[in-house]
C-alpha positions, 0 to 999 in steps of 0.5 A: 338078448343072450347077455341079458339072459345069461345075467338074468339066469345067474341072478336067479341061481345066485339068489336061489343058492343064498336063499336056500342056504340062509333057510336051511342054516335057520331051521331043516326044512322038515320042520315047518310048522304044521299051521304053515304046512296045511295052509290054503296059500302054502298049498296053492304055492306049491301047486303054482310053483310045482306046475311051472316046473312040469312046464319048463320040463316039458320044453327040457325034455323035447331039447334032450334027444336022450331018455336017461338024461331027461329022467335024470333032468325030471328028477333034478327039476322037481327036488331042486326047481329053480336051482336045477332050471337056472343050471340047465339054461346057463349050461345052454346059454353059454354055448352059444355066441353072445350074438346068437338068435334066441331060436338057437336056445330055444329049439332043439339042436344035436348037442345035448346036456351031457346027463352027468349034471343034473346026476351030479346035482341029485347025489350032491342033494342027497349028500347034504340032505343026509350030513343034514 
């Protein structure tokens, strides 16, 4: 089950990375139209996508023990999403044996996610966010 989850969470990062990276070299994401902007399925989108990153969230911050790096991991979440979630499970993924149970990934444990990754991932968005 790790193998399985370890490619599947790869997947999601590489083909979040593309996909956002296609999309900002083809117009600034400041720049939807405001037809798409106002409409009813664009909202309903965000909503769905916004809430499944509070929930996932939610489990994040019971894994970290430590306040400032769960702030740190709330930020990275809600301005990357699914970037930010497929870094955080890999980071846990691979620090397990390929045989592990899947409870060791999902419950809390006394080694944490150090709070210089999601602190990494926020400046390097504010960096490209400002050459942009």
């Amino acid at each position: 089950m790790i193998w399985f989850l370890r490619i599947l969470f790869i997947s999601v990062l590489g083909s979040m990375l593309w996909v956002t990276s296609w999309a900002s070299l083809q117009v600034s994401l400041f720049e939807i139209p405001r037809e798409v902007g106002a409409h009813p399925w664009f909202i309903a989108t965000l909503f769905d996508a916004y809430w499944g990153f509070i929930t996932f969230y939610v489990w994040l911050a019971y894994k970290e023990p430590s306040w400032p790096a769960r702030m740190l991991w709330f930020l990275a979440v809600v301005l990357l999403g699914n970037i930010a979630m497929a870094i955080y499970l890999l980071i846990q993924l691979f620090r397990v044996s390929p045989d592990a149970k899947l409870e060791t990934v999902v419950l809390r444990s006394e080694r944490q996610v150090s709070a210089w990754v999601p602190a990494v991932m926020i400046i390097t968005l504010g960096v490209i966010a400002f050459v942009a």
